[in-house]
Each structure stands twice: as C-alpha cells, then as structure tokens.
FIBAVEX-110845 format. One line per field, with one value per residue (C-alpha): residue in three letters; chain; x, y, z. Coordinates in nm, 3 decimals. Example, Ala and Ser with C-alpha at 12.3 -4.5 7.8 and 13.67 -1.06 7.14 Angstrom:
BEGIN
residuo <- c(ALA;SER)
cadena <- c(A;A)
u <- c(1.230;1.367)
v <- c(-0.450;-0.106)
w <- c(0.780;0.714)
! end
This chain:
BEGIN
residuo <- c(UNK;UNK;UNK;UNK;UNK;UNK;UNK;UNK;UNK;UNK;UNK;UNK;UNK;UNK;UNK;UNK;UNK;UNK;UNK;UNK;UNK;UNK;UNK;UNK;UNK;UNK;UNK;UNK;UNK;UNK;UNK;UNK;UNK;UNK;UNK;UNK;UNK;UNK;UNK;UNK;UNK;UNK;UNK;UNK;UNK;UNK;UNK;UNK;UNK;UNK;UNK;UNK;UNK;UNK;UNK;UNK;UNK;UNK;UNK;UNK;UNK;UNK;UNK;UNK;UNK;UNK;UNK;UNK;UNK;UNK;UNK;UNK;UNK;UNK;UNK;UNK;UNK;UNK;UNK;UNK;UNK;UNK;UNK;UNK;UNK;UNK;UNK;UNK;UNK;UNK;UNK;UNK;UNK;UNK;UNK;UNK;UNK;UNK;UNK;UNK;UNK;UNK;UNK;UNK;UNK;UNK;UNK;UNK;UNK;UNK;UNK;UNK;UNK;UNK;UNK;UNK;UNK;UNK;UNK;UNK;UNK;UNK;UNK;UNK;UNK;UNK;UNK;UNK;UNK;UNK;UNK;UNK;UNK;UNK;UNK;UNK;UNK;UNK;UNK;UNK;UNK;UNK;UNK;UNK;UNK;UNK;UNK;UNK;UNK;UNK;UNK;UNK;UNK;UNK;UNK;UNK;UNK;UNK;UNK;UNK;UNK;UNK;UNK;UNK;UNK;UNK;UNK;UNK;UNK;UNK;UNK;UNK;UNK;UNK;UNK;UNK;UNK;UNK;UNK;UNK;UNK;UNK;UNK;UNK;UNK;UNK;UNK;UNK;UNK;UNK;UNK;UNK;UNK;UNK;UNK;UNK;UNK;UNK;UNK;UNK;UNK;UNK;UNK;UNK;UNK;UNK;UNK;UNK;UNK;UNK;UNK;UNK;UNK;UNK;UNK;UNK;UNK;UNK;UNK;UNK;UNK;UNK;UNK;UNK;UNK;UNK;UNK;UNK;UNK;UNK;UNK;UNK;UNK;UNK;UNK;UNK;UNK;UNK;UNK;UNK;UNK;UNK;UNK;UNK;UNK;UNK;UNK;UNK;UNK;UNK;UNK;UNK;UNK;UNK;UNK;UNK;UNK;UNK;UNK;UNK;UNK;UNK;UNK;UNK;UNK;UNK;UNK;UNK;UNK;UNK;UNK;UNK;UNK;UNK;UNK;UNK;UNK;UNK;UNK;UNK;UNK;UNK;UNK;UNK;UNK;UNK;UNK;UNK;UNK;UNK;UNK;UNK;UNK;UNK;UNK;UNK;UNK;UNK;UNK;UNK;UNK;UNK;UNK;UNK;UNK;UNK;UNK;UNK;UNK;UNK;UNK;UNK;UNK;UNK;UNK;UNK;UNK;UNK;UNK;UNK;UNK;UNK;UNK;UNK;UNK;UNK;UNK;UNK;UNK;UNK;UNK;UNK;UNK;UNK;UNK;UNK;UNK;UNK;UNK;UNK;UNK;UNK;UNK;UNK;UNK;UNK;UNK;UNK;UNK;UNK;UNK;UNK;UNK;UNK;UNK;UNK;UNK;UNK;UNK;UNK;UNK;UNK;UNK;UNK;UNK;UNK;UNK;UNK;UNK;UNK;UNK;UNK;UNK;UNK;UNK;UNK;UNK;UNK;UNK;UNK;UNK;UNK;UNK;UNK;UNK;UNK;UNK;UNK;UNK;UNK;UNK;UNK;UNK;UNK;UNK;UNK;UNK;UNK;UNK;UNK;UNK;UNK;UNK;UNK;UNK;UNK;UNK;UNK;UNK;UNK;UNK;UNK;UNK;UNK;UNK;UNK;UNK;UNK;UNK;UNK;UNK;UNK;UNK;UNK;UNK;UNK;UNK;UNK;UNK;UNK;UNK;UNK;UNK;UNK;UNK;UNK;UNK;UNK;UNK;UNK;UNK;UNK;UNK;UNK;UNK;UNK;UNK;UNK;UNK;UNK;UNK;UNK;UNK;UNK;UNK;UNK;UNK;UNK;UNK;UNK;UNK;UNK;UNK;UNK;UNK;UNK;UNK;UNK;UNK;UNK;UNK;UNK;UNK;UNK;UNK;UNK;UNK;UNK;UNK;UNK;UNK;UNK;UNK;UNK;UNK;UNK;UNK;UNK;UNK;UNK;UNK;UNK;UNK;UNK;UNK;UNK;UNK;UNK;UNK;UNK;UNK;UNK;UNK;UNK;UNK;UNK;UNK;UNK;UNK;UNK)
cadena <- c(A;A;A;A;A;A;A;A;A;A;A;A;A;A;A;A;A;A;A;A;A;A;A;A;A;A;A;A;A;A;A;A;A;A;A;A;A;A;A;A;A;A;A;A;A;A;A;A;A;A;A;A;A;A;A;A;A;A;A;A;A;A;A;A;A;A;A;A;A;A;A;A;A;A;A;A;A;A;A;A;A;A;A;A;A;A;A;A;A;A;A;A;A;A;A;A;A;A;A;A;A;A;A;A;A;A;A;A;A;A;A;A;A;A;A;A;A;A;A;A;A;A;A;A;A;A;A;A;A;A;A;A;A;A;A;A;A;A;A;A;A;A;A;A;A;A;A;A;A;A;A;A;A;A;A;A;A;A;A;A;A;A;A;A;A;A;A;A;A;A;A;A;A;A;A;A;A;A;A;A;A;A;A;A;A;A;A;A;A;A;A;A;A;A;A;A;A;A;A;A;A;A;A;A;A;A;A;A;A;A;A;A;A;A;A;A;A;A;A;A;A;A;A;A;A;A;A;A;A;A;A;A;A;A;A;A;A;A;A;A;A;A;A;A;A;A;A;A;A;A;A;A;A;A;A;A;A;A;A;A;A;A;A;A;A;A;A;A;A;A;A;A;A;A;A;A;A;A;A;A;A;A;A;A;A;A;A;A;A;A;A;A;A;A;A;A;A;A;A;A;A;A;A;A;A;A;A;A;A;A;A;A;A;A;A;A;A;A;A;A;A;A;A;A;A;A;A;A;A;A;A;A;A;A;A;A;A;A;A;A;A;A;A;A;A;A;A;A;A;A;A;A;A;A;A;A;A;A;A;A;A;A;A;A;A;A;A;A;A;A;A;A;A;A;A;A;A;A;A;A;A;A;A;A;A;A;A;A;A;A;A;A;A;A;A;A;A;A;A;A;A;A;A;A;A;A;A;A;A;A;A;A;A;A;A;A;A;A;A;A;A;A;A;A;A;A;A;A;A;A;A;A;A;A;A;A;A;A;A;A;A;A;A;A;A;A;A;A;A;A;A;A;A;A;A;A;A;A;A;A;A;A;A;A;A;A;A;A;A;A;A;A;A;A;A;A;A;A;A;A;A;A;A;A;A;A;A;A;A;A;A;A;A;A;A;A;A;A;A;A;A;A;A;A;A;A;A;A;A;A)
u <- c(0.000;0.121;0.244;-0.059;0.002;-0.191;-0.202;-0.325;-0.316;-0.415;-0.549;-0.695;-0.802;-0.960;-1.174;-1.228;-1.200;-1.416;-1.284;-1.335;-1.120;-1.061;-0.901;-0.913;-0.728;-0.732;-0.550;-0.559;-0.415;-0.257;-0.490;-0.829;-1.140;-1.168;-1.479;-1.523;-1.883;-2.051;-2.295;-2.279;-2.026;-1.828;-1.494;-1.488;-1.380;-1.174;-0.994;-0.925;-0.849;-0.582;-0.418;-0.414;-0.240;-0.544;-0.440;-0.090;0.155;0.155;-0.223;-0.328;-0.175;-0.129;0.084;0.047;0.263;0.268;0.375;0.598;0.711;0.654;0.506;0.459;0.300;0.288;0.026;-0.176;0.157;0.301;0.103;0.042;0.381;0.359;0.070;-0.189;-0.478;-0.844;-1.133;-1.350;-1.770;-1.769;-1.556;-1.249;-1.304;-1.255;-1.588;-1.463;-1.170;-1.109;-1.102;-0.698;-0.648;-0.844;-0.621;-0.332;-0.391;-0.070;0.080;0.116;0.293;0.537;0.939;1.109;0.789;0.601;0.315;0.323;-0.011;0.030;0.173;-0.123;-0.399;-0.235;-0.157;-0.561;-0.703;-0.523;-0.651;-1.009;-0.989;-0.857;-1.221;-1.442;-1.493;-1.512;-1.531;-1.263;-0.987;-1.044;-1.450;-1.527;-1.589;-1.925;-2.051;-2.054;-2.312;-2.199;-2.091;-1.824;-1.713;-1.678;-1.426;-1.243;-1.183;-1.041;-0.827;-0.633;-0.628;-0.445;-0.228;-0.041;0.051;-0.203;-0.149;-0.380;-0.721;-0.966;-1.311;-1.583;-1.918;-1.851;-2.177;-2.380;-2.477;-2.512;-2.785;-2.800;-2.631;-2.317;-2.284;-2.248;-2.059;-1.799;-1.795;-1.771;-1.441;-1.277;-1.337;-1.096;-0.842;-0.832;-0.773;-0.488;-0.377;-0.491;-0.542;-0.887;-1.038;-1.426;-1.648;-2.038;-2.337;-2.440;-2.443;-2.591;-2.299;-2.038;-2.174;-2.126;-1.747;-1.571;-1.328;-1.334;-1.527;-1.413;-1.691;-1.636;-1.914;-1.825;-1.475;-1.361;-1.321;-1.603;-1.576;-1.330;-1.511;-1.351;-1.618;-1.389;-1.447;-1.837;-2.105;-2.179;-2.533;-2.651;-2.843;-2.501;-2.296;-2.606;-2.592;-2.256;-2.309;-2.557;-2.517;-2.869;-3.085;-3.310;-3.565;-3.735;-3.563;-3.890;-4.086;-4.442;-4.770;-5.101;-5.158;-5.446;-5.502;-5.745;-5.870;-5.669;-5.455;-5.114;-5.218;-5.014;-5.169;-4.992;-4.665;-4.391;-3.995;-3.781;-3.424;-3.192;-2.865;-3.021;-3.397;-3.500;-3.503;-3.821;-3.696;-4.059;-4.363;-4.682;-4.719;-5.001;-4.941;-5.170;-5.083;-5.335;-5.311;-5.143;-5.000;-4.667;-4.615;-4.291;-4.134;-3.908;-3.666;-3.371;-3.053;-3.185;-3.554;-3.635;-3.749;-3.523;-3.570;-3.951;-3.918;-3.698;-3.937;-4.227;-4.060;-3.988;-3.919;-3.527;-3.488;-3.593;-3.668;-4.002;-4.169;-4.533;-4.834;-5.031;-4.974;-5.335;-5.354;-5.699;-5.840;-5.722;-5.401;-5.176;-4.836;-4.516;-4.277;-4.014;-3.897;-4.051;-4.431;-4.348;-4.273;-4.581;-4.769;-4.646;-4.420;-4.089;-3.819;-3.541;-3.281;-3.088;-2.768;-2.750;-2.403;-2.412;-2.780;-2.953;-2.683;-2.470;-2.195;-1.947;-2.276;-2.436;-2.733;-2.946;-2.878;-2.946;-3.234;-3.400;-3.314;-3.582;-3.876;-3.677;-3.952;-4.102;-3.769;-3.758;-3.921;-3.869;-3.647;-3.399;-3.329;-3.388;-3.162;-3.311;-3.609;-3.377;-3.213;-3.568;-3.687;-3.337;-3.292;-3.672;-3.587;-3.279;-3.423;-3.736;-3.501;-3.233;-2.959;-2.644;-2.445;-2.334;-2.552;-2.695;-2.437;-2.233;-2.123;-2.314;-1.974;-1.849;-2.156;-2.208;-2.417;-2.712;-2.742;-2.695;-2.982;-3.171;-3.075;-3.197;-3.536;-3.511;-3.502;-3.826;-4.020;-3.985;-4.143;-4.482;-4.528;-4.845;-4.628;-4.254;-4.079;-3.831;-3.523;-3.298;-3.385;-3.138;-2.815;-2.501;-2.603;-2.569;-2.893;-2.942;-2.956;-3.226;-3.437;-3.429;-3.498;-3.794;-3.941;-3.997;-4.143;-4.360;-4.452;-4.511;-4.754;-4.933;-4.973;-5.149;-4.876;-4.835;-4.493;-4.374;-4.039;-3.789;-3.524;-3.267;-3.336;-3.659;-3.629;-3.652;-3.965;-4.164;-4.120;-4.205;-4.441;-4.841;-4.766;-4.515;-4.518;-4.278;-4.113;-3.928;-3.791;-4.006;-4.295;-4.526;-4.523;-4.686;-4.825;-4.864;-5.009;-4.781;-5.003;-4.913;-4.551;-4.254;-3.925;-3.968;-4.309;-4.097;-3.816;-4.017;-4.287;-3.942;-3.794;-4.096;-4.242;-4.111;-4.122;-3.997)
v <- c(0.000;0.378;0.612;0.883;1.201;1.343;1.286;1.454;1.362;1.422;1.793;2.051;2.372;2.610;2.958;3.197;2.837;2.654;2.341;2.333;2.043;1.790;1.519;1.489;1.221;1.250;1.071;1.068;0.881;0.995;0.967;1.009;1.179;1.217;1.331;1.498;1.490;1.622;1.843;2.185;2.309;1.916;2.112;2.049;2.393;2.510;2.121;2.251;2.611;2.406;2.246;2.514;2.767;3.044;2.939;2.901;2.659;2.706;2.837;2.447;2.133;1.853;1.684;1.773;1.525;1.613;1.397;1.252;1.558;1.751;2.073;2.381;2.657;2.980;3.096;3.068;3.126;2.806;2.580;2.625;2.645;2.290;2.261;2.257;2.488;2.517;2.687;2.797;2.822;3.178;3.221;3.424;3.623;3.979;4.086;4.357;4.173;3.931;3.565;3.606;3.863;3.663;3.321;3.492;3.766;3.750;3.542;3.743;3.619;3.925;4.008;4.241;4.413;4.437;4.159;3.940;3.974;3.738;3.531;3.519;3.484;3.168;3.012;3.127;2.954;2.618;2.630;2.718;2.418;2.205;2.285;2.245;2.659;2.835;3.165;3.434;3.505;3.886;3.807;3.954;3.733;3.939;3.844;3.502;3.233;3.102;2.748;2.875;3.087;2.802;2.614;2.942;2.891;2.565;2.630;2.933;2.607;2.441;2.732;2.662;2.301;2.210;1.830;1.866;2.083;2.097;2.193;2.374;2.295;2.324;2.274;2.465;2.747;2.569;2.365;2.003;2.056;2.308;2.009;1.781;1.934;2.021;1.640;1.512;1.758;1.619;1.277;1.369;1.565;1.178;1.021;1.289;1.225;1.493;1.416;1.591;1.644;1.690;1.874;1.891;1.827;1.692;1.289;1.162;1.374;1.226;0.908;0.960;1.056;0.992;0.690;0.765;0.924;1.060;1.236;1.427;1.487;1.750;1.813;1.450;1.191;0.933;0.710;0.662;0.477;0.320;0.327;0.064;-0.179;-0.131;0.145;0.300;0.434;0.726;0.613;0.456;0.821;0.997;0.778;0.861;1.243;1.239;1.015;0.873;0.733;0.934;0.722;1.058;1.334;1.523;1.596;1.395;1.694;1.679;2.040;2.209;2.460;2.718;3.051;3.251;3.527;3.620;3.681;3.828;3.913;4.022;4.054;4.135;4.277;4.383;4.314;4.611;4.649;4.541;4.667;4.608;4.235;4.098;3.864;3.786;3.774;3.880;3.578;3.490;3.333;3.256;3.065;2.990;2.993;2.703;2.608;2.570;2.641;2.584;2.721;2.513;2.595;2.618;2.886;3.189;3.080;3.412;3.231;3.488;3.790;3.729;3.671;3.982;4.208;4.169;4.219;4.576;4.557;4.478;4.351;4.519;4.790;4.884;4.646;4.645;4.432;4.404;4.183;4.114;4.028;3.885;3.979;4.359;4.507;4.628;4.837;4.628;4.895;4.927;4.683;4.915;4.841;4.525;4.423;4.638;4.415;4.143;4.006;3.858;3.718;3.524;3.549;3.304;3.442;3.472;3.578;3.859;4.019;3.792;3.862;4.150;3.877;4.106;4.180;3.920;3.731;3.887;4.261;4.046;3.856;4.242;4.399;4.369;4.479;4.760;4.893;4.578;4.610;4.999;5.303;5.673;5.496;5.397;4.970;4.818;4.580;4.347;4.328;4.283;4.015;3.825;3.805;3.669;3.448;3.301;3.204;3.093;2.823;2.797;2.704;2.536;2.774;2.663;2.919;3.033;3.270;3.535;3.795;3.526;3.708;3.557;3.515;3.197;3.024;2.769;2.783;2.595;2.849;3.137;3.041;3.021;3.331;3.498;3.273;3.430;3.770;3.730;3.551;3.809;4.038;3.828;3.774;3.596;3.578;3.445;3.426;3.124;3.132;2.829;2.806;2.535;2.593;2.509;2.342;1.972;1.678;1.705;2.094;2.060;1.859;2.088;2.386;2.157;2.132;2.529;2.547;2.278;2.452;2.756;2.598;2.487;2.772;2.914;3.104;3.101;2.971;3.049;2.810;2.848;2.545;2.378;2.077;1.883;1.601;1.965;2.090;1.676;1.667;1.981;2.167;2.133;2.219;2.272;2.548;2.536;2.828;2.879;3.183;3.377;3.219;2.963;2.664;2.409;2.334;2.016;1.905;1.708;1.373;1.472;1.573;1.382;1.536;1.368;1.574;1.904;1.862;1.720;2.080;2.236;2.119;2.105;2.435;2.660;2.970;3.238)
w <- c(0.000;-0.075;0.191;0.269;0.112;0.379;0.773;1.027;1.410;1.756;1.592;1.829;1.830;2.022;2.025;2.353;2.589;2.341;2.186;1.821;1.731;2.000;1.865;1.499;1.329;0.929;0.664;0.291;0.052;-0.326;-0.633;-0.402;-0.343;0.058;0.151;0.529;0.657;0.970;1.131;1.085;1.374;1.389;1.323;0.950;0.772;1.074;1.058;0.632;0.800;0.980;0.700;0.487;0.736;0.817;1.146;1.170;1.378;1.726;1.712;1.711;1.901;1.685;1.422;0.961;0.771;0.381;0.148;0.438;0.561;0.887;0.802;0.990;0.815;0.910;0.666;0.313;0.149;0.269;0.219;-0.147;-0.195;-0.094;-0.347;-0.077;-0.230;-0.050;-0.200;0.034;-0.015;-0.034;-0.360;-0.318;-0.689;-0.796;-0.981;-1.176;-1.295;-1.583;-1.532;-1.679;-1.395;-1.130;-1.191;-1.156;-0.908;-0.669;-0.933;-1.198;-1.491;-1.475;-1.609;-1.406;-1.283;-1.606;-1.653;-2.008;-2.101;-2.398;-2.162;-1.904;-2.151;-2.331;-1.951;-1.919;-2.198;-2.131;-1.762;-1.869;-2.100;-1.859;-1.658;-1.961;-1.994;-2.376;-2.191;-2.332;-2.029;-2.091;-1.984;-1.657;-1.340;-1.268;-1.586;-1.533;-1.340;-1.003;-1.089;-1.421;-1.072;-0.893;-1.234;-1.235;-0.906;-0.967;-1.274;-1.022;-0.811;-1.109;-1.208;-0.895;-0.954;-0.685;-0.524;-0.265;-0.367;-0.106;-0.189;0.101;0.024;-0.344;-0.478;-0.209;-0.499;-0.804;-0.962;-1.044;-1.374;-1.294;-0.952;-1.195;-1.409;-1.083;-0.965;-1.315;-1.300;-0.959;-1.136;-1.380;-1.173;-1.008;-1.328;-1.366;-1.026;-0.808;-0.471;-0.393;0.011;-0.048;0.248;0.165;0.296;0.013;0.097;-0.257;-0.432;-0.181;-0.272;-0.661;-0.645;-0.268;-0.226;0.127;0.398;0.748;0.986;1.210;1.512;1.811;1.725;1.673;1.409;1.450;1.144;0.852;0.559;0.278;-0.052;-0.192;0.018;-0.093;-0.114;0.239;0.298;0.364;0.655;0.775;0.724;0.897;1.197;1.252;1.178;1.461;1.710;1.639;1.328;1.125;1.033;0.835;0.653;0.709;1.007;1.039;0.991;0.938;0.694;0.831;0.536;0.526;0.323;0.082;0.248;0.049;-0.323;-0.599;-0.902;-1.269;-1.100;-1.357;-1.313;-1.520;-1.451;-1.199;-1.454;-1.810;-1.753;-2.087;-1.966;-1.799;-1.542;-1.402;-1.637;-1.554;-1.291;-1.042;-0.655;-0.379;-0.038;0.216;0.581;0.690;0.383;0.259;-0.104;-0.265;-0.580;-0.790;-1.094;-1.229;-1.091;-1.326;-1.325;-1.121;-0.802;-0.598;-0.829;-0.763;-0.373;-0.364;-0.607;-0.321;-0.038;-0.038;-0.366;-0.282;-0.665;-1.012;-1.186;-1.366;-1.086;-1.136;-1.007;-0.681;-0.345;-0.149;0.254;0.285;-0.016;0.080;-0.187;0.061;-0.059;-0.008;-0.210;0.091;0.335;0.621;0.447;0.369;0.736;0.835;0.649;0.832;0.532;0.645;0.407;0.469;0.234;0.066;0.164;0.557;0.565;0.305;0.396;0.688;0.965;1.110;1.175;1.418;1.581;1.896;1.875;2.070;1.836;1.508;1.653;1.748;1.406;1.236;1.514;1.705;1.828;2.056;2.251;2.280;2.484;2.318;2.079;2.328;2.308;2.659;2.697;2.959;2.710;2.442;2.630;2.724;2.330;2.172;2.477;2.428;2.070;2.156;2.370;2.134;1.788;2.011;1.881;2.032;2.179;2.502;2.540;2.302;2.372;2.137;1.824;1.513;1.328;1.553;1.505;1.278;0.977;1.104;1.370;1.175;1.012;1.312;1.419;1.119;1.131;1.490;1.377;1.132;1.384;1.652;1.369;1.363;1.028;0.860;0.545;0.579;0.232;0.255;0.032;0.058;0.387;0.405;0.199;0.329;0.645;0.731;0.769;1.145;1.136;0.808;1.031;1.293;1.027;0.882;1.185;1.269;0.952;0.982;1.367;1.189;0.874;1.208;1.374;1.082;0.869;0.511;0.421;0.051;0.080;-0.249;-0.280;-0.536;-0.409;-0.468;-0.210;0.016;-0.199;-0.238;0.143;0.290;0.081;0.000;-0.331;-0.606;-0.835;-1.132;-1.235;-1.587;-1.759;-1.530;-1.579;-1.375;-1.604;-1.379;-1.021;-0.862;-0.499;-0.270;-0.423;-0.757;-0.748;-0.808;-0.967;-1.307;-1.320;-1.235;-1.456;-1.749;-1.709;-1.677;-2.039;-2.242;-2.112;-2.394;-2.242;-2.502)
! end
C-alpha cells in the first residue's frame, strides 16, 4: 500500500475556551477523493483552515505530515507552496476583474515588474480548457453564473501546480447541472492524479465521487469509511453524523389549510442592470393559511428575483403588479411596508444580507422589530435580552448565550438566528429562500421542523429550494417556475421530480 500524502493527528483547536477540534485524526491517501462529513459546527472547515495555514503553527496542538514531511505553516503562502490549495464556499473572486487577472492575481505572470499579457492569456485559456470553460480570459468574473465561478476557481487552483485541492461545500450554490458538471471535474483531476479532500453536505454527491469518507461529530473523528471496500449508505454516514438514526428526513404533519390570504396578481420585473429584460412575467401566486407552497426551478428561473421584487421591492426595476392580505391590496414597495404588512423574508444568503456577523445574537435577533424592545427609541436591553434568549431556547440555537457574536456560530445556527429575527417580527407571510443551503442533515431537520410549527400555527410559508427532495417533502404544493414564468403546479399527491423537470424542459417559455 502507498504512503498517505496526507495525515493529520491528535489535531486541536480552540476559540475563547471553546474546543473546536478535540481530537481529529485525518489521513488521505494519493490519487483520491476524501470526503469529510458532519454536522454543521463538527470542526470540519476550521480542521481545512488548519491544514491550509489560516491558522498558523503554534495556534493548534497537533501533528500535519505532507507527502511525508513535517510541516509547519505559518500561513496561506506556505502551504500552497507545498501545493496545498483550498477553495473555500464563499468564492475568493474579484468581480470587476477578468477571469486572466483573477487566476493569476498574486501570481502574476510578470518580467522584471512588467506583466506578459500574452503570456497570461495563453496560460488562461489552457486552464479554462482544462475545466471544460469556452469563456474568453479577458470576460469579466461578474458576468458570469456562479458554478463557471466556482471552475475558475479551480483552474487558479491548477495554475499553482495544486497536489492537494480541497473543496468547502462546493456545490452549495449551483444547480443540479453546474454540480455535476464540478464532480464530473474532480473525477478527472483523479484520473490525472490529483489528490482531492471533499467537504459537503451533500451525501448523494459524496456518494457519486468519494473513495473515502471521514466524519467528524463534536470536534472528533467518529468514522473513517472506505467506498472501496463497498457502497456505504446514507443512513449509515447519517448515523454517525448524529449520534442517532433518522428514520425521516422530514418531520411527520397533518396540513391544516385554510382561506386565501397572500395573493399576488400580474406581477412582472424587469431586470436592476439590463432593464430592458423581464426577469418575471406577468405571474399569479396565492398561499393559504397554513399552507406551505414551494417554488421550484432552475438557478436563473427568477425564483429569488420574484421573492426579492415583493418584499420591499429589494430587486428590479419597472416592478409592477399588486400583493393582497386577505383579499385587501396592501403596498409592499419598501422593506418598512413590507414588514408592516407582516411580510418577512429570509434570504438566501445569511451571511451577506440575513446577519450583522461582528454583531451578537441577541442585536441580530432584534433587528428587524426595534420597536417591541424599545421606549422613546432607546433599546432596553433586559427586554432585548428576554426576546433573543426566548428564541434561543425555542429554535435550540447553540451558543453560550446570546451575547455570542453571530460570526463563531455555525451555519445551522446562523440560520436560526436569522429565522429568529423574522419571527420576533410576527409575520403571517414568511418568504423562505434556501432556507437550508449550506447546512448539514441534522440541522435541516431541525430547520424543517420550525417550519412545519409555523404551517401549524397558521402562517403562510412560501419556501424556495434547489433541491426537490426539500420541496416533495415539505411543501403542499409545487409550483414550477421557468424563464419567469409559472409553467406548472402540482399538490404534494401529484408531485414527483420527473413531473418538475419534465414541465421544466418542455415548457417553452420564449
């Protein structure tokens, strides 16, 4: 048998007095795909952050042995001078720079000073090629969909004679065809010989690609898991995650749905930089009370353009169309009226627009309904306290307490927090988009189950998600959206994800 290229032992590492890492044993071996699984907050970026020097030698206790070799790196720098190179789930790309200029930013292809151009752009188009992109290297990274991002990302990887790449939750943004496309990729950086660690959530993608499998639970290794030997489970790499068996994905409920209240009639947008483009056209929504409703698509459908457009009209330009509460058109132009109206939304990126992350739990979980903790618009502080402490007990966020900055927790709580923060406004409508993304199966089950709590308790739940498993076993019904358009609509009975993807392909929306 080979020598690892990879081993780490006895890792630890810890935050304020709390034990991230306690014991964390990884090894890899050369040629494979080594996927790392766990719940969200097991230790499995800040383990990568380990390797990959973000935190440096002597911030951790523990042993790294590369390619046979005792390393202690002091930074980014050395490690990928090793040919260690992680790409991390919130892509590390300058918009307003070409992809040629992106690949080789801080590695500029330069003599004495002066950067060959002609050089750079040849290197470029061989990389791009190498990923399976056409693009031009003088195209700019903002023009471009998430998941050509995400190969760019990984031909820089490849400009620097990577050995090791290690991927964070590399598919968390894409659709089913760019995750494909990506997996289909590390495949063949195997075949070439590329040694590949793998870190999603994402068990039926793991399954498709990983020769091995370590998860993590709490800070320590739990399992290592050869796919070789034969096909492991999910069921079997859940248990493990958890500590327990999940006999359901989704939580058991009885729907108790009742009268129309959320209507939107005629709604149409036209997109906020190229406005001559309508992005949503002329569509029609209703949800009853106690319903959940989903909306499925493909990335660039308009399912977040749309969600965005009614609350507060956050998205658009030329937005026009009417939103009813109760059979009553009620003005949702600006967040303020949309919230008066009791419309919450949470947003599919928590990080960039759900969460103040330098700021605690308790301020985030207040933000967004100021005035229940104030008097004469000054914030009391014991009330403030008493609401985010409630719904920390309530959603079982776990944290210290709430004066816990949002930053160090992980991203199951985050998204808590900012379910938190729209609950404590008392909505009747709460907008859900990707209510899910980037967090691990015990954490979805725990999300699934506050908004199965909330269908109960009478709200109407508009939930938005990539994945259909998500949409067939939460909602009461399916509606399919296409080139911003409504092309089908099925009940829970009805639905099944050939039925989605076939009114997806054959709906001809011009």
């Amino acid at each position: 048998m080979t020598d690892p290229i990879l081993e780490m032992r006895g890792i630890k590492k810890s935050f304020h007095g709390v034990r991230a890492l306690s014991n964390v044993n990884l090894t890899v071996q050369p040629g494979e795909i080594h996927a790392i699984v766990g719940e969200n907050g097991a230790g499995k970026s800040t383990l990568m952050k380990v390797l990959s020097g973000v935190y440096p030698h002597g911030d951790f206790e523990g042993q790294i042995r590369f390619q046979g070799q005792d390393c202690h790196f002091k930074g980014i720098a050395d490690s990928e001078h090793k040919g260690i190179i992680i790409i991390h789930q919130e892509l590390a790309l300058v918009p307003l720079l070409s992809i040629a200029e992106n690949i080789f930013l801080g590695n500029e292809q330069a003599t004495a000073g002066v950067i060959n151009w002609t050089t750079s752009f040849v290197k470029t188009q061989a990389l791009l090629k190498k990923v399976g992109l056409k693009e031009s290297p003088s195209a700019l990274i903002t023009n471009l969909g998430v998941g050509k991002q995400q190969l760019i990302e990984i031909a820089k990887a490849l400009s620097k004679e990577v050995k090791l790449l290690i991927l964070d939750e590399p598919t968390a943004s894409l659709n089913e065809t760019d995750s494909d496309a990506l997996l289909e990729l590390l495949l063949e950086l195997k075949r070439q010989g590329i040694t590949c660690i793998l870190i999603s959530h994402k068990l039926n993608e793991i399954s498709k690609v990983a020769d091995s499998i370590t998860v993590l639970r709490d800070g320590a290794t739990v399992a290592s898991l050869d796919c070789r030997a034969g096909k492991i489970s999910e069921d079997t790499v859940i248990r493990h995650m958890v500590g327990r068996e999940m006999a359901d994905r989704y939580p058991k409920r009885t729907p108790n749905i009742g009268d129309k209240v959320f209507e939107v009639k005629n709604w149409k947008v036209h997109h906020e930089v190229h406005p001559e483009r309508v992005v949503i056209k002329n569509v029609d929504l209703h949800v009853n009370r106690g319903e959940i409703v989903g909306i499925a698509g493909l990335m660039g459908a308009g399912r977040t353009e749309l969600a965005m457009s009614i609350f507060g009209k956050t998205y658009g330009k030329g937005i026009s169309g009417e939103v009813f509460l109760h059979g009553k058109k009620v003005d949702t132009s600006t967040v303020q009226k949309a919230i008066a109206n009791r419309i919450a939304y949470v947003t599919e990126d928590r990080k960039g627009y759900g969460l103040v992350l330098d700021e605690t739990i308790a301020w985030n979980t207040t933000l967004a309904n100021l005035a229940a903790v104030s008097s004469h618009s000054v914030i009391d502080e014991g009330r403030e306290f008493k609401v985010a402490e409630d719904y920390r007990k309530k959603l079982n966020i776990r944290s210290p307490d709430v004066f816990a900055r949002t930053v160090n927790l992980s991203g199951g709580n985050q998204q808590k927090v900012v379910l938190s923060k729209w609950l404590f406004s008392d909505p009747e409508v709460l907008i859900l988009d990707e209510p899910t993304r980037g967090i691990d199966v015990g954490a979805k089950y725990e999300i699934y189950t506050i908004i199965a709590q909330l269908a109960a308790e009478g709200k109407c739940v508009l939930m938005i998600s990539s994945e259909m498993p998500e949409l067939l076993g939460m909602c009461d019904r399916i509606c399919v959206l296409n080139e911003g358009k409504f092309v089908a609509e099925f009940t829970a009975s009805e639905a099944t994800q050939e039925k989605i993807m076939r009114s997806i392909v054959t709906s001809g929306v011009n």
